[in-house]
N, C-alpha and C positions, 0 to 999 in steps of 0.2 A: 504494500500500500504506500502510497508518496503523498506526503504534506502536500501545500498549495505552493511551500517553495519548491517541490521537487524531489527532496531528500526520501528515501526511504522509510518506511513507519511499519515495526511489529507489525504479520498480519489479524493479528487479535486486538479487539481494541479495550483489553483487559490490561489495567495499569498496576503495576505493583512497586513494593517500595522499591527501591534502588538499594544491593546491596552492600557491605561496608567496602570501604576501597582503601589500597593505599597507592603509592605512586611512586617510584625510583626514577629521581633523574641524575643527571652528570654527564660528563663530557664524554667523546667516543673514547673507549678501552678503558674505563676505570675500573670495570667489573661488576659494573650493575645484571649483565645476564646470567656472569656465575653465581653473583650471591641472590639472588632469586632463582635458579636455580635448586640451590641448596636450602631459600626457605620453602618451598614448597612441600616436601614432603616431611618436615618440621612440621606445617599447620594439619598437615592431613594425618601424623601420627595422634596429634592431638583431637581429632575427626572432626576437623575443618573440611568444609567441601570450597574447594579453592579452583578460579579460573585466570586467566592472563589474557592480558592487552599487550602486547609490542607495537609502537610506532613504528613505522618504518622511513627512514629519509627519501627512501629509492626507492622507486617501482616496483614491484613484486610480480610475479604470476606462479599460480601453481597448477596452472592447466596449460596444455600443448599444444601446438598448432596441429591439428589434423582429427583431435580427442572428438568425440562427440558434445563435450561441456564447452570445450574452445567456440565450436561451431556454432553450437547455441546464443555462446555470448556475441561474438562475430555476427550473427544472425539481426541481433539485437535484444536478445535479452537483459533486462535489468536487472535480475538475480536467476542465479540457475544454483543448485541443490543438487551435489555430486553423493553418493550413500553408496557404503560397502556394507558388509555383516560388523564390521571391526568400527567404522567411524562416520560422520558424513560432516559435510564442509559448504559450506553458503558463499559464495562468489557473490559478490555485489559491487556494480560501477555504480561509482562516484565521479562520473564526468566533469558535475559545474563546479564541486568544490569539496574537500574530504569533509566525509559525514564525522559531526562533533560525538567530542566522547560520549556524552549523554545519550545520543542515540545508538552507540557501539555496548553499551551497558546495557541496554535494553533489550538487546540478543541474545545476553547469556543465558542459560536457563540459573534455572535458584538458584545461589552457589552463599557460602557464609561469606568469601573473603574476594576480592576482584584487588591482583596487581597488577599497578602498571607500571610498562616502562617505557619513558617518555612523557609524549603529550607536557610538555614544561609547562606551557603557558596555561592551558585549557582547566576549565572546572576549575572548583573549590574541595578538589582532592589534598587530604594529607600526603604530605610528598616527603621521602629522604634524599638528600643530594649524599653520591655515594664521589667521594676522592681518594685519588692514590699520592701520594708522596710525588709519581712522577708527573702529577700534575701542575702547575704553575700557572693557572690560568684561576682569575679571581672566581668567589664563587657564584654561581651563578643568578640566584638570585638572592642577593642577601634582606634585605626588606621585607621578603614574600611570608605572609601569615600560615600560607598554608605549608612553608616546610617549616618541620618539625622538629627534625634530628641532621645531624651528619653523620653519616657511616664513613668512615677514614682508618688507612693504615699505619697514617700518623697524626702528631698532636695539632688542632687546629686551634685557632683564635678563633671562639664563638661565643654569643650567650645562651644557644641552644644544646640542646644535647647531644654530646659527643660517641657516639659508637664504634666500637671495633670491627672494621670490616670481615676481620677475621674469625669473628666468633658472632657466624647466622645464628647460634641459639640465644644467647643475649637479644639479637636484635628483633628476633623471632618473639620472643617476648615482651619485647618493647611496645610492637606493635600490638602483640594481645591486648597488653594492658591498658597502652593509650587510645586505643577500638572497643575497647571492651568486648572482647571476643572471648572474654571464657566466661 
């Protein structure tokens, strides 16, 4: 279904809360997708049902030219619906302009916990900027209410809370506590 801008809309017109979120940003290679990574199945030992957002800078496809789903979209579909036994995956163009977080949350099914990684600017998500020592580059947004914490593998200059990148279970619990997810 598509708004009257255009964008895509759940085809159920059943609205539900928006699940808890959190958000890892930082500059390329700091290691925001190994230490999510590694919190992931931290939250689900805990029986967190947990799903993920990645931004991506760059164009993506994960269908091929010649597939039946390529063709489809090639055709002009606006979403095509790829299903195995094992998993199935929703293809949706965004020609006029990438659909906002809020409407990519909206796809998930229920889940307790949605991270993301990226989307800097976007929503009123609690965000961790994650740095490495080989970083040099200020951070990124230091003003912004909505980050929280920094996860770093060394000592930073901050009023916010400092975490050790190196230890997902600290930080995994950070998050519990400041989500109130247990």
């Amino acid at each position: 279904m598509r708004s009257e801008s255009g964008e895509q809309r759940p085809a159920s017109g059943n609205q539900r809360a928006a699940p808890k979120a959190i958000g890892f940003i930082g500059y390329s290679n700091t290691g925001k997708t190994t230490l999510i990574e590694r919190l992931i199945p931290l939250f689900a030992a805990c029986g967190l049902r947990v799903s993920a957002i990645k931004h991506a800078h760059h164009g993506f496809d994960m269908d091929r030219p010649g597939k039946d789903s390529y063709r489809y979209r090639e055709a002009g579909a606006g979403q095509v619906l790829i299903a195995t036994d094992e998993r199935w995956a929703l293809l949706t163009e965004t020609p006029r302009r990438p659909a906002p977080l809020d409407a990519l949350l909206a796809q998930l099914a229920p889940c307790d916990l949605v991270i993301i990684e990226g989307f800097k600017s976007e929503g009123r998500i609690p965000r961790i900027e994650v740095r490495r020592t080989t970083n040099t580059e200020p951070p990124l947004f230091p003003g912004d209410p909505n980050v929280i914490a920094i996860a770093a593998d060394h000592a930073v200059e901050t009023s916010l809370p400092v975490l050790d990148l190196n230890d997902a279970a600290k930080i995994a619990a950070f998050i519990v506590q400041r989500l109130h997810l247990a």
